[in-house]
C-alpha positions, 0 to 999 in steps of 0.5 A: 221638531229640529228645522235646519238652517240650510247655508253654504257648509260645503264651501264653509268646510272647504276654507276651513281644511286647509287643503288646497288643490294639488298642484305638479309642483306640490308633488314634486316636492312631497311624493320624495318626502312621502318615500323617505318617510316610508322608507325609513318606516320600513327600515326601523319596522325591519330592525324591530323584527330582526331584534326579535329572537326565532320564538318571538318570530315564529310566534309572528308566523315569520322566519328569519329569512322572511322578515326582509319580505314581510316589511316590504310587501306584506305576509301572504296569509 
């Protein structure tokens, strides 16, 4: 039979992460660098499609006239 030794993991895990509790400043300083990084997500994504031909979209279920939709708000399906 296994017996656990009961300790303190949960703080244990806590120092461990590395995360921190956020702060007003934190997000000033990372919530313009989450939207530069999605944008430019949303950019090479809408390259790549508009690199596509009209068979390889259509295969995608998108037209042409759509890719600027589906990379940013998604392809209702």
């Amino acid at each position: 039979m296994t017996q656990f030794i009961h300790t303190h993991e949960h703080s244990f895990r806590q120092a461990r992460s590395g995360r921190r509790t956020p702060s007003v400043l934190g997000g000033l300083v990372t919530a313009p660098l989450r939207w530069v990084a999605q944008a430019w997500v949303q950019h090479r994504d809408e390259r790549l499609l508009q690199s596509m031909s009209d068979t390889q979209l259509r295969d995608l279920g998108i037209s042409r006239g759509q890719i600027y939709l589906a990379v940013r708000d998604g392809l209702d399906r």
